[in-house]
C-alpha positions in Angstrom: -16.9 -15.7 14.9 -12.9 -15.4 14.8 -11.7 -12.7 12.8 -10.0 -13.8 9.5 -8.4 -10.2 8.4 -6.0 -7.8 9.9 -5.2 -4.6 8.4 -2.0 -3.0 9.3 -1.8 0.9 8.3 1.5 2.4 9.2 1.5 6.5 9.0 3.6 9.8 9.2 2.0 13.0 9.9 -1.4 12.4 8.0 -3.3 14.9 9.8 -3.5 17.6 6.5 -7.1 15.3 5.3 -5.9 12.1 4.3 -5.8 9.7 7.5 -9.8 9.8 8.6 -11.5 9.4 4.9 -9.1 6.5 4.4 -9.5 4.9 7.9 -13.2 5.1 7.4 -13.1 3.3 4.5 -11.7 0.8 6.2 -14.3 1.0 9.0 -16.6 0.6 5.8 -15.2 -2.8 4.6 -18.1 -5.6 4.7 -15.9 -8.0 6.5 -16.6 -8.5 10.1 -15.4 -9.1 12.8 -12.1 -7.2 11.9 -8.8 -6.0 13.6 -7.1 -2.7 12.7 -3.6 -2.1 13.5 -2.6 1.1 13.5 0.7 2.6 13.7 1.9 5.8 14.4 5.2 6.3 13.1 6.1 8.7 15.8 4.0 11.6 14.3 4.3 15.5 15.3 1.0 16.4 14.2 -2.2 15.2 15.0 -2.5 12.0 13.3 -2.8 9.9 16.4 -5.1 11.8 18.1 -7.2 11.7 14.5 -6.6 7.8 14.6 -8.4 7.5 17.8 -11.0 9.8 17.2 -12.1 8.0 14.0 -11.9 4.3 15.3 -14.1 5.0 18.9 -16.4 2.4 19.9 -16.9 0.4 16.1 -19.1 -2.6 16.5 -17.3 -5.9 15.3 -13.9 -4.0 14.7 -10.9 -4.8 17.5 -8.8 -1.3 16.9 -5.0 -1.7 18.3 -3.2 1.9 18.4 0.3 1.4 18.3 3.5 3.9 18.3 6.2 2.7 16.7 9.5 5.8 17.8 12.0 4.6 15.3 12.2 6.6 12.0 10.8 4.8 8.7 8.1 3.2 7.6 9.8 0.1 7.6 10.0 -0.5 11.2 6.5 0.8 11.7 5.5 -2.0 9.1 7.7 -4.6 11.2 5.3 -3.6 14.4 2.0 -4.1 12.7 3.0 -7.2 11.7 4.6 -8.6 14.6 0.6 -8.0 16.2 -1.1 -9.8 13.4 -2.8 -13.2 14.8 -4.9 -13.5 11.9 -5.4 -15.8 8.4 -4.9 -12.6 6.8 -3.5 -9.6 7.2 -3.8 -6.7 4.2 -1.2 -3.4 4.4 -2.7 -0.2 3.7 -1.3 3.5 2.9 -2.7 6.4 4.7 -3.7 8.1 1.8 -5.6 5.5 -0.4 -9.3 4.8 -0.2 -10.6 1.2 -0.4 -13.9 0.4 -1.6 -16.1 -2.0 0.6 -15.4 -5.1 -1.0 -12.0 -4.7 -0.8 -11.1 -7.4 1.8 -14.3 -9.6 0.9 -12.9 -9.7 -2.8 -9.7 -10.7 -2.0 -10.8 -12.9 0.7 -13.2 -15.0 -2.1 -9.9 -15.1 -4.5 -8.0 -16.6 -1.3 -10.9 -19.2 -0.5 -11.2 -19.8 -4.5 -7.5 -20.4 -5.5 -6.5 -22.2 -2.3 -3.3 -22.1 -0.5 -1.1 -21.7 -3.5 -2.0 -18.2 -3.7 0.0 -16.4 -1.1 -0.8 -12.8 -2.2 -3.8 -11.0 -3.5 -3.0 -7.8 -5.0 -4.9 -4.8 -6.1 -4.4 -1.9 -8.7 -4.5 1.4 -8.0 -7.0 3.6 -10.3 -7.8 7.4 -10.9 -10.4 9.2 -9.1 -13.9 7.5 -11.4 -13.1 3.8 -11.1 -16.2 3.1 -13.3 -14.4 5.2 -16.3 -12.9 3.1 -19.3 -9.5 4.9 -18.5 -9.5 3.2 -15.1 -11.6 -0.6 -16.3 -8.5 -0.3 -18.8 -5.7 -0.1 -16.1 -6.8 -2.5 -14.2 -6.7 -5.1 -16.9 -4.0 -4.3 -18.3 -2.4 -5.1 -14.5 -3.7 -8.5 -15.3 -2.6 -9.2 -18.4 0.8 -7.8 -16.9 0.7 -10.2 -14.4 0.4 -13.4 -16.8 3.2 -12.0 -19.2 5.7 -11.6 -15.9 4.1 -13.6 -13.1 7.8 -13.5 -11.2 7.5 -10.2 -10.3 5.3 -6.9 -8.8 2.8 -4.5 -10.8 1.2 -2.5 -8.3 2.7 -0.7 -5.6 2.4 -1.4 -1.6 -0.5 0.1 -1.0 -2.4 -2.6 -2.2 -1.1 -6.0 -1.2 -3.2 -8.3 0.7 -1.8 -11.7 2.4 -1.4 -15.1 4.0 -0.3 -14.1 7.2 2.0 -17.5 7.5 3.3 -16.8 4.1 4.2 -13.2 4.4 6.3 -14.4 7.6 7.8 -17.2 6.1 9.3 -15.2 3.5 10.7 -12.8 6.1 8.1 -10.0 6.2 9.2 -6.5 6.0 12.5 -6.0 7.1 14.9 -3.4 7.8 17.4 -6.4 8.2 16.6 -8.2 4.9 15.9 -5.1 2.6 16.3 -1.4 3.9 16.0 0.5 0.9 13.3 1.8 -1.3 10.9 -0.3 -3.1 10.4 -2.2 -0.3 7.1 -3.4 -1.9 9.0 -5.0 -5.0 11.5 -7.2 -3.0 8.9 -8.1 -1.1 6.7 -9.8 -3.6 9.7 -11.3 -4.8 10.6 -13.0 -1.5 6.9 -13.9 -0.8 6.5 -14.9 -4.4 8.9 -18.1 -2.8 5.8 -19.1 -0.8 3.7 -19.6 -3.5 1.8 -17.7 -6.2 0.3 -14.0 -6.7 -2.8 -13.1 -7.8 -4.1 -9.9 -9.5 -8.1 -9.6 -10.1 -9.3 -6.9 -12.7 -12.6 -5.8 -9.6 -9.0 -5.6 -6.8 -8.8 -2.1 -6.7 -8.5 0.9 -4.7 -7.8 4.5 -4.9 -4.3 6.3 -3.4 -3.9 9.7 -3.5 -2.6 11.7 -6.5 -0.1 13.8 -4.4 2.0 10.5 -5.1 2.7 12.3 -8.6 6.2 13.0 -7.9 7.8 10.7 -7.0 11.7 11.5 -9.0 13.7 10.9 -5.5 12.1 7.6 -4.4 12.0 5.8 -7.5 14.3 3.6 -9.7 16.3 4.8 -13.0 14.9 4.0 -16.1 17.2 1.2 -16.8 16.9 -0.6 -13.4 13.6 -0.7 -14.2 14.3 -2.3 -17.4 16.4 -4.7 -15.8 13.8 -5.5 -13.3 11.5 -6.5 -15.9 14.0 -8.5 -17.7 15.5 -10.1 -15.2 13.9 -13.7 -15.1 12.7 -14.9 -11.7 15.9 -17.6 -10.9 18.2 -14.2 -11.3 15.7 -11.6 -9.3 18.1 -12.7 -6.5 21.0 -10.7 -8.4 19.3 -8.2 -9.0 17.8 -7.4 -5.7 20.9 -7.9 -3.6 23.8 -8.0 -5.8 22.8 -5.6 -8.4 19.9 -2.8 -7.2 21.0 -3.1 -3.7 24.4 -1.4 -4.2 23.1 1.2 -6.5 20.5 2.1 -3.9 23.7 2.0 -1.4 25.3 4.5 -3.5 22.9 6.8 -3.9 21.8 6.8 -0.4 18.2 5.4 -1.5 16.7 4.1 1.9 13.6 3.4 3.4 13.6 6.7 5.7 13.7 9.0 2.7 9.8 8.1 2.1 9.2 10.8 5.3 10.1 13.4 2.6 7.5 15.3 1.2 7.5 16.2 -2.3 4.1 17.8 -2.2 4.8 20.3 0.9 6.9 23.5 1.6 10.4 23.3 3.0 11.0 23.2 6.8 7.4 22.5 7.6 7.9 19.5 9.3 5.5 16.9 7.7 8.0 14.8 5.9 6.0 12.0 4.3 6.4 8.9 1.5 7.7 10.8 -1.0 10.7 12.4 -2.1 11.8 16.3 -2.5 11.2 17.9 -5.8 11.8 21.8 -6.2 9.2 21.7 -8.5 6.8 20.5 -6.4 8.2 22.6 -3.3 7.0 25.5 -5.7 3.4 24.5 -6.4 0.7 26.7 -4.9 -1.3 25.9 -2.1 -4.2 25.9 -4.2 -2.8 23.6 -6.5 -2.5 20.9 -3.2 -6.0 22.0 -2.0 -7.2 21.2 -5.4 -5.2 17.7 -5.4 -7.3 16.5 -1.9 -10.3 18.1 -2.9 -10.2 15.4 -6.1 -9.3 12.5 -3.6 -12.3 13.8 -1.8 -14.3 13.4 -4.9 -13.0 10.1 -5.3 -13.6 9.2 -1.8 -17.6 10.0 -2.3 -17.8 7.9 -5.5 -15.9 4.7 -4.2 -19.2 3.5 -2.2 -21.3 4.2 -4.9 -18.8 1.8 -7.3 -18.1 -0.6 -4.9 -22.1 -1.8 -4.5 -22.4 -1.0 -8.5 -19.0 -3.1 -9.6 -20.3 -7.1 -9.4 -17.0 -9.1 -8.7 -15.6 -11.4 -11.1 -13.0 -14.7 -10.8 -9.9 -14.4 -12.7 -9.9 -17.7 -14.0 
């Protein structure tokens, strides 16, 4: 049988407990046969030698290990795509858990919906994904997404493709975009191709160290804007508008190897950005962060037998 899903994972110094629960969750998914493309993004820790470690000898899963030297996430992202021979091809964080259905659900949506859905995308829920808090979130991304189809409502960690539509609209691209919220213009080039689609049982489970995020994310009126801003104009926006505020404020891609969730000068720069705040916290207070993802690692295989998918119509 010829594999139908890729899953690229890009990562940064994810040895500190995040890399293997997340890449066996992958190893977990019920699709098979599968390819795994992972991509060290020049890492100074163990991560690579976790990678390998973790993906040994798995039946029905072709693992490519590749090391990608330039800094940012962006060209690491540019690698794993540029290997994808696939139908699909889904992009994964290092620190997000995804339940077993995760590719079979949006694989169904892709098979349902036809060709005019480029994009299946997934919303990111709490640690319990069977609480009302997190049933509640995911709908609302739903409804969301029928109010303001021409646009994103979950972040990158969740996005799952047509490979030929993801390249048609250019991919990711230091060239085309080399700034933060990479994620956003992308949907909105690859929302050219075709439509979205958003499905209240897509889900999965990033980390909560992604709590701070003040020195990666948009002001409060660009985000306004963004939401404002019809399709025809997302154009202005993107590259007239956000582009040169992003420019100014020296908002790009390779900030996201900052760590708002570690001490100064230890080296493991990661996604997000620098926070005093968060420099401060206790190492308790981090322990205590991954021991909940932990917890919400253990649940995830119990929710995704116990969560019966559904259609959006």
């Amino acid at each position: 049988m010829t594999a139908r899903w890729s899953v690229v994972v890009p990562y940064y110094n994810e040895a500190d407990g995040f890399l293997e629960p997340m890449l066996r969750s992958l190893l977990a998914q019920s699709v098979r046969p599968l390819t795994l493309i992972l991509v060290d993004n020049n890492s100074s820790d163990a991560s690579a030698e976790i990678a390998r470690a973790v993906t040994a000898q798995v039946p029905d899963v072709t693992i490519l290990h590749l090391h990608e030297p330039r800094a940012g996430q962006v060209y690491a992202l540019e690698a794993g795509l540029a290997a994808v021979e696939t139908e699909f091809v889904a992009v994964c964080d290092a620190d997000t858990i995804y339940p077993p259905q995760y590719l079979a659900n949006a694989e169904r949506l892709f098979d349902r919906h036809g060709p005019r859905v480029v994009a299946v995308l997934a919303m990111g829920v709490g640690p319990d994904p069977t609480r009302w808090q997190a049933r509640l979130k995911r709908w609302k991304g739903v409804v969301m997404s029928r109010l303001l189809p021409g646009q994103a409502h979950t972040g990158g960690y969740a996005h799952c493709f047509r490979t030929a539509a993801l390249r048609a609209a250019g991919g990711y691209s230091k060239a085309l975009w080399p700034y933060l919220l990479k994620d956003h213009e992308l949907i909105h080039r690859v929302l050219k191709q075709g439509r979205t689609l958003y499905d209240a049982d897509q889900w999965c489970q990033p980390s909560d160290r992604r709590a701070d995020r003040t020195a990666v994310r948009w002001t409060l009126p660009e985000r306004l804007l963004y939401h404002l801003t019809p399709f025809a104009a997302k154009d202005w926006f993107f590259y007239r508008f956000l582009a040169r505020r992003f420019e100014a404020r020296q908002m790009s891609d390779i900030k996201l190897r900052q760590r708002a969730w570690e001490k100064p000068g230890t080296g493991n720069q990661g996604r997000c950005g620098p926070s005093s705040a968060r420099h401060a916290s206790s190492s308790g207070s981090r322990r205590k962060r991954r021991s909940s993802w932990h917890t919400a690692r253990r649940q995830t295989a119990a929710a995704g037998r116990a969560t019966a998918p559904c259609d959006s119509p």
